[in-house]
PDB file of N, CA, C, O and CB in Angstrom:
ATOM      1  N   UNK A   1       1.206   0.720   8.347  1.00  0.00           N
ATOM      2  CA  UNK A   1       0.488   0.339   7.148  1.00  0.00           C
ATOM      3  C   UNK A   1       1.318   0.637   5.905  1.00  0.00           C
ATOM      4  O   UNK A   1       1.037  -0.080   4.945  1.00  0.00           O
ATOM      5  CB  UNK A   1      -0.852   1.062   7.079  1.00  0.00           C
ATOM      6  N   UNK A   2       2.334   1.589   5.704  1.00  0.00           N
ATOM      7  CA  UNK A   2       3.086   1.984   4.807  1.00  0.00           C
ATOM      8  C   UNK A   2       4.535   1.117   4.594  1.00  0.00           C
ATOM      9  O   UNK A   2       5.278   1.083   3.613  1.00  0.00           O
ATOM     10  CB  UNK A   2       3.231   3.340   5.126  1.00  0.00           C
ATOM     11  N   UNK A   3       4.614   0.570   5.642  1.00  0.00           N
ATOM     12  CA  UNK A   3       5.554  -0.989   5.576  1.00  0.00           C
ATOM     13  C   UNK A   3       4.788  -2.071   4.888  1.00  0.00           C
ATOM     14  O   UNK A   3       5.435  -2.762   4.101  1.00  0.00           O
ATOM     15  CB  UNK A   3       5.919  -1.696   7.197  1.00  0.00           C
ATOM     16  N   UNK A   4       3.909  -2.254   5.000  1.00  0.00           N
ATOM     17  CA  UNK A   4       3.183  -3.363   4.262  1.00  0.00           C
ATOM     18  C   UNK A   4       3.206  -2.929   2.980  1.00  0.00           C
ATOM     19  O   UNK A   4       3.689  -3.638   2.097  1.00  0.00           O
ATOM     20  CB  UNK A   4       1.742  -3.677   4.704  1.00  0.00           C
ATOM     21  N   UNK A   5       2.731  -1.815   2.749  1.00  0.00           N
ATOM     22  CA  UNK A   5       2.573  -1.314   1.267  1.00  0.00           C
ATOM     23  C   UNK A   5       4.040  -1.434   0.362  1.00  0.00           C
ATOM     24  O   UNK A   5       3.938  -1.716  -0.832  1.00  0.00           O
ATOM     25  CB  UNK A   5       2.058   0.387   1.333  1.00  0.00           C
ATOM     26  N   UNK A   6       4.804  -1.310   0.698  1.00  0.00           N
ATOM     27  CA  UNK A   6       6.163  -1.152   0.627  1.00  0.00           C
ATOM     28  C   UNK A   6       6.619  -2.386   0.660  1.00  0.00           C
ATOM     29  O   UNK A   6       7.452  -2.574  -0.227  1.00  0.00           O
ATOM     30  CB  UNK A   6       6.737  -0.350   1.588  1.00  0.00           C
ATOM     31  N   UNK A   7       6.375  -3.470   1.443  1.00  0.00           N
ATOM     32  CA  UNK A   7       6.941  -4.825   1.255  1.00  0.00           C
ATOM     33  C   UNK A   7       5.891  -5.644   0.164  1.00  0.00           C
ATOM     34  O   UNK A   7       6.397  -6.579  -0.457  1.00  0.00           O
ATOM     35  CB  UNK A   7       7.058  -5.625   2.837  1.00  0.00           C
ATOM     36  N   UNK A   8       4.714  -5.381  -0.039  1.00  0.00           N
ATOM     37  CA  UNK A   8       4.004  -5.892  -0.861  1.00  0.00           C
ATOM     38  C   UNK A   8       4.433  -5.422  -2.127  1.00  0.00           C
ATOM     39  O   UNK A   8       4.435  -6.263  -3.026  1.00  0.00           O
ATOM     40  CB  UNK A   8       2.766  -5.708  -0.577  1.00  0.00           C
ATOM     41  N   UNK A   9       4.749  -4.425  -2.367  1.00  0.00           N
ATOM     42  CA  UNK A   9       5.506  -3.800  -3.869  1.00  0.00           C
ATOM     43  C   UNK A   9       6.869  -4.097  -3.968  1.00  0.00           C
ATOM     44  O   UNK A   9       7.194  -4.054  -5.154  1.00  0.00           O
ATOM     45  CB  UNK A   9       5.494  -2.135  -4.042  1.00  0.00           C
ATOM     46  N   UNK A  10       7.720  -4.352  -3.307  1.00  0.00           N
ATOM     47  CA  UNK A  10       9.092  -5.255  -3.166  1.00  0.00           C
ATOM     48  C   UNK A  10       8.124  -6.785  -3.923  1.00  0.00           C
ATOM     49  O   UNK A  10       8.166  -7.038  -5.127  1.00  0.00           O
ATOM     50  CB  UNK A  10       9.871  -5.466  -0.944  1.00  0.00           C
ATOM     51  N   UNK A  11       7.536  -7.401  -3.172  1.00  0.00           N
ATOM     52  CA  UNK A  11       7.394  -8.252  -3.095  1.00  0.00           C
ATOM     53  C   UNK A  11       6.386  -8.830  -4.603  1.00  0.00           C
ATOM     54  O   UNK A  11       6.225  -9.998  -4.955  1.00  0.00           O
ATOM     55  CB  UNK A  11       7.083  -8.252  -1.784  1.00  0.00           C
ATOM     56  N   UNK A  12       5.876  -7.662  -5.219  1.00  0.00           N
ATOM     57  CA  UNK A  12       5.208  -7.832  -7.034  1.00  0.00           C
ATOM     58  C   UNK A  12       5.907  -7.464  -7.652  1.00  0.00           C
ATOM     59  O   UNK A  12       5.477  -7.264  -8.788  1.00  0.00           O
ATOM     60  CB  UNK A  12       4.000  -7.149  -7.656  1.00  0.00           C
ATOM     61  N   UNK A  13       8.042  -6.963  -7.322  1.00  0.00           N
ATOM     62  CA  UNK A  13       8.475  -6.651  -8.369  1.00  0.00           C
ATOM     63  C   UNK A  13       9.598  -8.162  -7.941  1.00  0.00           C
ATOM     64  O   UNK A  13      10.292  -8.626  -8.846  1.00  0.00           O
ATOM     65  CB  UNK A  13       8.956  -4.865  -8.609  1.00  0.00           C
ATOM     66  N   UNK A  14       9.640  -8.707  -6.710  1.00  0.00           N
ATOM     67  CA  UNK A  14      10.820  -9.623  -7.139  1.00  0.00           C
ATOM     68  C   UNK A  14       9.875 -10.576  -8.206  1.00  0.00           C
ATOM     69  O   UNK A  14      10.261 -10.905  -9.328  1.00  0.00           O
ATOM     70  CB  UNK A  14      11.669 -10.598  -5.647  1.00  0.00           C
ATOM     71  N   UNK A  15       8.809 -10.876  -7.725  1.00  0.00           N
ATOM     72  CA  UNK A  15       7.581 -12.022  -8.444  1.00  0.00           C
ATOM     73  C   UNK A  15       7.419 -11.355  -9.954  1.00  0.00           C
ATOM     74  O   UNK A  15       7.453 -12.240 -10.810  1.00  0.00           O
ATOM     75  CB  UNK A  15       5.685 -12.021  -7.451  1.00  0.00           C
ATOM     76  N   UNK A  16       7.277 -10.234 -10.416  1.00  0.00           N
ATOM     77  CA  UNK A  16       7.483 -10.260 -11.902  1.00  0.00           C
ATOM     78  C   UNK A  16       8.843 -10.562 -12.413  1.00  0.00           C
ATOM     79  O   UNK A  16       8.986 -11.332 -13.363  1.00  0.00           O
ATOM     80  CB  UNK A  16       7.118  -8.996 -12.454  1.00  0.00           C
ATOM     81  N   UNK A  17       9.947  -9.934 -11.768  1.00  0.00           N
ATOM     82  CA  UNK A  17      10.718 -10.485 -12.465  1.00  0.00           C
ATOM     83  C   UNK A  17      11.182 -11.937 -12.747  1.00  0.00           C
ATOM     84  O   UNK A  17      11.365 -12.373 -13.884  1.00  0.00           O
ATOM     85  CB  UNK A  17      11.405  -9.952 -12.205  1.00  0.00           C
ATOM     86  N   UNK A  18      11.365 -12.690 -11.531  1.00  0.00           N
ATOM     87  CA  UNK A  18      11.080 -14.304 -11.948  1.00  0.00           C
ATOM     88  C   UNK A  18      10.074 -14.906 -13.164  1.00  0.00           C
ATOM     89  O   UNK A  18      10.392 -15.925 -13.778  1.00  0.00           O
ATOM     90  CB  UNK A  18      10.463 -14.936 -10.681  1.00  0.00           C
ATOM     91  N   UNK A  19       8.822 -14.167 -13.449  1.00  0.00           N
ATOM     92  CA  UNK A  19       8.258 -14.444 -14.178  1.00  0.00           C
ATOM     93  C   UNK A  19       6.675 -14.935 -13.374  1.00  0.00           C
ATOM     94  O   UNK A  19       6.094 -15.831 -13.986  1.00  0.00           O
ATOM     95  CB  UNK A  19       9.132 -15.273 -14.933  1.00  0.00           C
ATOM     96  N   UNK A  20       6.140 -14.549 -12.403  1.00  0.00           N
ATOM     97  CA  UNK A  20       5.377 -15.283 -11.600  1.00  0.00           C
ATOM     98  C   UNK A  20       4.454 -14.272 -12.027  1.00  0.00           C
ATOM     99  O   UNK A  20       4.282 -13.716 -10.942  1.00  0.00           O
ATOM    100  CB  UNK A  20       5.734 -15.626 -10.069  1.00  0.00           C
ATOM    101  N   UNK A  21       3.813 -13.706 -12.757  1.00  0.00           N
ATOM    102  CA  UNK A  21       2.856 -13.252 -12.921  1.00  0.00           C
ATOM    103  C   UNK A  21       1.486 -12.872 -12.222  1.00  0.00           C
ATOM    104  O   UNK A  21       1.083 -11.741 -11.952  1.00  0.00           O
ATOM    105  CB  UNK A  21       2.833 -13.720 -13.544  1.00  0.00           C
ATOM    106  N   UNK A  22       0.906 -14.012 -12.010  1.00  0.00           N
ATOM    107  CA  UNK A  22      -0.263 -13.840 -10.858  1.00  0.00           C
ATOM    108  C   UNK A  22      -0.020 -13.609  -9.948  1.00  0.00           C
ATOM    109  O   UNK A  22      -0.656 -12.685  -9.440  1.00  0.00           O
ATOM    110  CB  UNK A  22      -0.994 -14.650 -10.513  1.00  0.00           C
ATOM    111  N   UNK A  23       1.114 -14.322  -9.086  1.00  0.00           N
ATOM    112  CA  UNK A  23       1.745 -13.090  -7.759  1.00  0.00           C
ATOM    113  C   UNK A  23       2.141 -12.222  -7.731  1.00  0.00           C
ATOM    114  O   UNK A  23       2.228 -11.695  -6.622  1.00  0.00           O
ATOM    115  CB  UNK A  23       2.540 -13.155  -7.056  1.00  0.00           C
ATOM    116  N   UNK A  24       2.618 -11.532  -8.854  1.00  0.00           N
ATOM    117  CA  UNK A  24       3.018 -10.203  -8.917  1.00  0.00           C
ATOM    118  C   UNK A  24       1.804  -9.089  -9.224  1.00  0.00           C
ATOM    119  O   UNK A  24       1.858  -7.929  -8.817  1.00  0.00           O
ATOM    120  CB  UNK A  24       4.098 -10.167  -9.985  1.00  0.00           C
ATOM    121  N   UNK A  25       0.720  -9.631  -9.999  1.00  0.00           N
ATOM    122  CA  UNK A  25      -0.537  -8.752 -10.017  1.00  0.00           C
ATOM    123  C   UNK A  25      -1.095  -8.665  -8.550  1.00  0.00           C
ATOM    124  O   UNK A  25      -1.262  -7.574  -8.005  1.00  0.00           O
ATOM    125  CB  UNK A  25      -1.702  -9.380 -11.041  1.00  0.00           C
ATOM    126  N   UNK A  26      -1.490 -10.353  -7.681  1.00  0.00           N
ATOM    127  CA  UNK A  26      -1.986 -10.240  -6.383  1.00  0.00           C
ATOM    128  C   UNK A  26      -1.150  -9.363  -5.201  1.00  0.00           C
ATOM    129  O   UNK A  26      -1.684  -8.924  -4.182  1.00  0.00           O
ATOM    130  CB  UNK A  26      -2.134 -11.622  -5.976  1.00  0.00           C
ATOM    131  N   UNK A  27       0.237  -9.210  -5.549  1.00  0.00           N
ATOM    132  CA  UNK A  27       0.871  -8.273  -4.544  1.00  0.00           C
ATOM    133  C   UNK A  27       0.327  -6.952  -4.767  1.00  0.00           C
ATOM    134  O   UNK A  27      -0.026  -6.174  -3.881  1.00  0.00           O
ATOM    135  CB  UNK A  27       2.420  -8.218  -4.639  1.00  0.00           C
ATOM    136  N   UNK A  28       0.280  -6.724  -6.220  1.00  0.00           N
ATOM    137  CA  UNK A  28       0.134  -5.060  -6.575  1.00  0.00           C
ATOM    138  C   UNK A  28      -1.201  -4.512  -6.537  1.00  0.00           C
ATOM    139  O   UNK A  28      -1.502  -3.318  -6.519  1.00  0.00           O
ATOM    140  CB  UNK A  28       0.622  -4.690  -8.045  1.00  0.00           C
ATOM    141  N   UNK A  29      -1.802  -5.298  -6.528  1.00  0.00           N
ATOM    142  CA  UNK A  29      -3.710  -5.302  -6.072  1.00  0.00           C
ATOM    143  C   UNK A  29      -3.425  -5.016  -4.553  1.00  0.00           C
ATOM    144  O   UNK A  29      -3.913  -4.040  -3.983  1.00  0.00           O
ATOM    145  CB  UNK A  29      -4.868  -7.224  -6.316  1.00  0.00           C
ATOM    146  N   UNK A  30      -2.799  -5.713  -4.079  1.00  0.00           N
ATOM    147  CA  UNK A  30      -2.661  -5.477  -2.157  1.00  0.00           C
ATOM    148  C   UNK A  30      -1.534  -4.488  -1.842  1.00  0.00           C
ATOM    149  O   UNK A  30      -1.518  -3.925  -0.747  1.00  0.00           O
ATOM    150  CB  UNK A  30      -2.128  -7.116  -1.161  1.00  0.00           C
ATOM    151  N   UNK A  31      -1.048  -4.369  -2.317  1.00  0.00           N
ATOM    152  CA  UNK A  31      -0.061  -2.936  -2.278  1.00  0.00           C
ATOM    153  C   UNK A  31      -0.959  -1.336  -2.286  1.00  0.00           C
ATOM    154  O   UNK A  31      -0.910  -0.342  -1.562  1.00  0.00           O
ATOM    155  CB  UNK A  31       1.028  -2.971  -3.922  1.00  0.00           C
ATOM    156  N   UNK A  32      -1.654  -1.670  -3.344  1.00  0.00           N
ATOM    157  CA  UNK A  32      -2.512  -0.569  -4.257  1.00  0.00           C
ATOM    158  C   UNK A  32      -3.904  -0.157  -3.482  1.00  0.00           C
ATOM    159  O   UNK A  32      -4.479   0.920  -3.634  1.00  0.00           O
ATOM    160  CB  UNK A  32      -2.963  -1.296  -5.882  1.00  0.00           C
ATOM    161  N   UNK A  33      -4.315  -1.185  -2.655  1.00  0.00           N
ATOM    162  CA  UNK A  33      -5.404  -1.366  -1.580  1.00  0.00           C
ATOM    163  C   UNK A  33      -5.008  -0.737  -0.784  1.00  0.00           C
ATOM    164  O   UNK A  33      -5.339   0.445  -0.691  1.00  0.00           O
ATOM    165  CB  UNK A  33      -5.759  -2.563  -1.043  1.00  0.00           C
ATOM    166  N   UNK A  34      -3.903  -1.501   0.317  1.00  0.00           N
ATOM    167  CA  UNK A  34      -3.045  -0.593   1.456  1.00  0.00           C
ATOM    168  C   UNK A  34      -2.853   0.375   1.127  1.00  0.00           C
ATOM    169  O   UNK A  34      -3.133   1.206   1.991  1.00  0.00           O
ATOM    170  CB  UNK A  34      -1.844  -0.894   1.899  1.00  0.00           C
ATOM    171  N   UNK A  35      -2.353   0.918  -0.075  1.00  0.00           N
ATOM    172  CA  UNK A  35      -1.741   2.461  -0.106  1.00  0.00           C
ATOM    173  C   UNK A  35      -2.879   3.716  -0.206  1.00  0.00           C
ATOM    174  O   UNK A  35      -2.661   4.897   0.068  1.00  0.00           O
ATOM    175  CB  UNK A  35      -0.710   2.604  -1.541  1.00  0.00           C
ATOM    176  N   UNK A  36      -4.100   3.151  -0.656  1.00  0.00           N
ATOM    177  CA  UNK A  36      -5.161   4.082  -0.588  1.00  0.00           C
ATOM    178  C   UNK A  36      -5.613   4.010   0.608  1.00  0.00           C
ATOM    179  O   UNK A  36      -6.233   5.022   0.935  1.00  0.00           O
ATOM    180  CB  UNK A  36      -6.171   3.927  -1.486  1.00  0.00           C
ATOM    181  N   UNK A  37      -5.531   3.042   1.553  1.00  0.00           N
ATOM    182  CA  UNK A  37      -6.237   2.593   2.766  1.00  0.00           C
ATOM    183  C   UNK A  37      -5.350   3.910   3.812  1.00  0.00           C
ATOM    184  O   UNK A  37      -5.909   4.704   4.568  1.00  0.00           O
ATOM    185  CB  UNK A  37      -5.912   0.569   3.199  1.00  0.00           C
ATOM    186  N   UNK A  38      -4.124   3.818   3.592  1.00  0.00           N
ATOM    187  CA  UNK A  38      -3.242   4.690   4.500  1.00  0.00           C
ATOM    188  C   UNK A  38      -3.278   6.092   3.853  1.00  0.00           C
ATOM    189  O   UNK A  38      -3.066   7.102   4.524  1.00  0.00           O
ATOM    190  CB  UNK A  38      -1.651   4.113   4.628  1.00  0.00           C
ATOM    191  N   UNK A  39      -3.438   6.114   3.073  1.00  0.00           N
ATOM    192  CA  UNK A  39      -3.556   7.798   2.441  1.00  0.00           C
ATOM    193  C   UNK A  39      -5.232   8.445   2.848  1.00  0.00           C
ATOM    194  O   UNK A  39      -5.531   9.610   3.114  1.00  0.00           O
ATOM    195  CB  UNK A  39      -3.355   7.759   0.262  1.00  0.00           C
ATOM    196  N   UNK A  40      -6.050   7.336   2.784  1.00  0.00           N
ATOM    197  CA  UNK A  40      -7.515   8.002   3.701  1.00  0.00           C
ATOM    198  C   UNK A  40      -7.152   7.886   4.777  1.00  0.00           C
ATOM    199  O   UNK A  40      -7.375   8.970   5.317  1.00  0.00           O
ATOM    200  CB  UNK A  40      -9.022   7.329   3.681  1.00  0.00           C
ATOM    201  N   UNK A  41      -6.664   7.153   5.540  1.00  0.00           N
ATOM    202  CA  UNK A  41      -6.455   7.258   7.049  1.00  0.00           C
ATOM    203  C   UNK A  41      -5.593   8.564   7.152  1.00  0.00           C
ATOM    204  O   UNK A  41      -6.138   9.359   7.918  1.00  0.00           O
ATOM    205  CB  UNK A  41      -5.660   5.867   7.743  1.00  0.00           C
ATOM    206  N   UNK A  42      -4.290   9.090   6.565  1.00  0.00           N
ATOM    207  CA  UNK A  42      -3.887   9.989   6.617  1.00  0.00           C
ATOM    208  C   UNK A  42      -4.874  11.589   6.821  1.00  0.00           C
ATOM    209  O   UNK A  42      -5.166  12.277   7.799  1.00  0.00           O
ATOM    210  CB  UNK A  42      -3.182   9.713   5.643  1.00  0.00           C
ATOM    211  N   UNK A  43      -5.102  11.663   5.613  1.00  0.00           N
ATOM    212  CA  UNK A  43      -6.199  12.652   5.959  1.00  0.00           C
ATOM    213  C   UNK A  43      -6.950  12.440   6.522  1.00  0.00           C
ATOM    214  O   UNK A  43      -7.425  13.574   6.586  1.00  0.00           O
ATOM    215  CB  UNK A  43      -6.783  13.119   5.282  1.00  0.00           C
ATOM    216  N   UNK A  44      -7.918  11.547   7.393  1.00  0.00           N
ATOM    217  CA  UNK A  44      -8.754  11.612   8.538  1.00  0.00           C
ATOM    218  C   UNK A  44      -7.865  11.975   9.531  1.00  0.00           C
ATOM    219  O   UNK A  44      -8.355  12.765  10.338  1.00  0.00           O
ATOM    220  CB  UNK A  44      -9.504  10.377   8.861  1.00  0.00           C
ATOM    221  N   UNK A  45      -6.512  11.598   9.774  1.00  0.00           N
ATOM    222  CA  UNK A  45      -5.987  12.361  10.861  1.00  0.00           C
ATOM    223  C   UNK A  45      -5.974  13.471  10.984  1.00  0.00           C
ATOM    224  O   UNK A  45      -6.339  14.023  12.022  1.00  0.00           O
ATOM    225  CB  UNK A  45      -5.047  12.225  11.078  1.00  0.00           C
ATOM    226  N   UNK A  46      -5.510  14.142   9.853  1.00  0.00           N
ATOM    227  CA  UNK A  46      -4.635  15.692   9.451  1.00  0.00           C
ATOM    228  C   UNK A  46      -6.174  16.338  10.188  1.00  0.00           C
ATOM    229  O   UNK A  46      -6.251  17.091  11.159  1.00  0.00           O
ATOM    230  CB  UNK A  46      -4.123  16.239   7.104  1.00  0.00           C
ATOM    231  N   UNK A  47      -7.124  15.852   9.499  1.00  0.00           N
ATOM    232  CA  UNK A  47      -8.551  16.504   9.506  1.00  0.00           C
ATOM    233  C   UNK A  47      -8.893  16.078  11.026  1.00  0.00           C
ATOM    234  O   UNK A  47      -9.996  16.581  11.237  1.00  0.00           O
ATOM    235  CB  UNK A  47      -9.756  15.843   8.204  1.00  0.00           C
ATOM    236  N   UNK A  48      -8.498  15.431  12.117  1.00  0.00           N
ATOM    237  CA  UNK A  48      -9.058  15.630  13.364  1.00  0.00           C
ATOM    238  C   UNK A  48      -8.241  16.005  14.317  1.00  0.00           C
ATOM    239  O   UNK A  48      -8.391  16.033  15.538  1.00  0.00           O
ATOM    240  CB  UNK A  48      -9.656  14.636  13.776  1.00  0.00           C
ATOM    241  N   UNK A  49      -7.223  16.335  13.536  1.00  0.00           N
ATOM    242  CA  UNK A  49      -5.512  17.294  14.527  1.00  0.00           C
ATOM    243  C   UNK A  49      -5.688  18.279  14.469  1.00  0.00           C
ATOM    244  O   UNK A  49      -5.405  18.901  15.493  1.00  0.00           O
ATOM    245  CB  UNK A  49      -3.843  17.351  14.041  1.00  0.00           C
ATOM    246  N   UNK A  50      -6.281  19.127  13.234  1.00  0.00           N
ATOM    247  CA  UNK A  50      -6.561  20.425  12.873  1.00  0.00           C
ATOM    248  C   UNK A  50      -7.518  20.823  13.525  1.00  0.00           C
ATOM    249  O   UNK A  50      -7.319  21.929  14.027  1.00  0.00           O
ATOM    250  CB  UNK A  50      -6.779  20.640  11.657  1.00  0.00           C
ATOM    251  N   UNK A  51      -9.018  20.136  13.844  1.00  0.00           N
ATOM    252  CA  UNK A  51      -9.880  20.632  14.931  1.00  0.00           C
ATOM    253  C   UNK A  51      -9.643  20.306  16.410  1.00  0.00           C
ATOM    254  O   UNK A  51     -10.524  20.641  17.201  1.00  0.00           O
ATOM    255  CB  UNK A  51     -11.131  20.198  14.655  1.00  0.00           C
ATOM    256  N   UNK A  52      -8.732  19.793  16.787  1.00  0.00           N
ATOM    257  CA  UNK A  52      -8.433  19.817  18.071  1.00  0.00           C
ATOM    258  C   UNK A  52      -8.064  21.484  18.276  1.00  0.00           C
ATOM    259  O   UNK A  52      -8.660  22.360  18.901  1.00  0.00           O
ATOM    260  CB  UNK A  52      -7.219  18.689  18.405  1.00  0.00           C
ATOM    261  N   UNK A  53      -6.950  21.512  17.553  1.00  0.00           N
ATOM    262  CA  UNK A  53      -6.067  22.885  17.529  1.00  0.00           C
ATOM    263  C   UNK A  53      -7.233  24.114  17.809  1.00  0.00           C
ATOM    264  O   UNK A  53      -6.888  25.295  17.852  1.00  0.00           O
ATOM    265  CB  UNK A  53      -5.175  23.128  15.798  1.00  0.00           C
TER     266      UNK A  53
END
């Protein structure tokens, strides 16, 4: 999920710089989605590794 996030933010900075505007906001909206999406998934892990232990 952190590859996506990462190619979607590659992918709203080549599109601003060309000048593409709305694809560069729609990447960084979906970048910005994924990256919270994998940072809660993160801690739901941490938090069900720790009660295994």
């Amino acid at each position: 999920m952190l590859r996506w996030t990462v190619t979607f933010i590659i992918l709203a900075i080549i599109a601003g710089i060309f000048g593409f505007g709305g694809i560069a906001a729609g990447a960084a909206s979906i970048a910005k989605i994924l990256f919270f999406i994998f940072i809660i998934l993160f801690i739901v892990s941490l938090i069900r590794g720790k009660k295994s232990i």
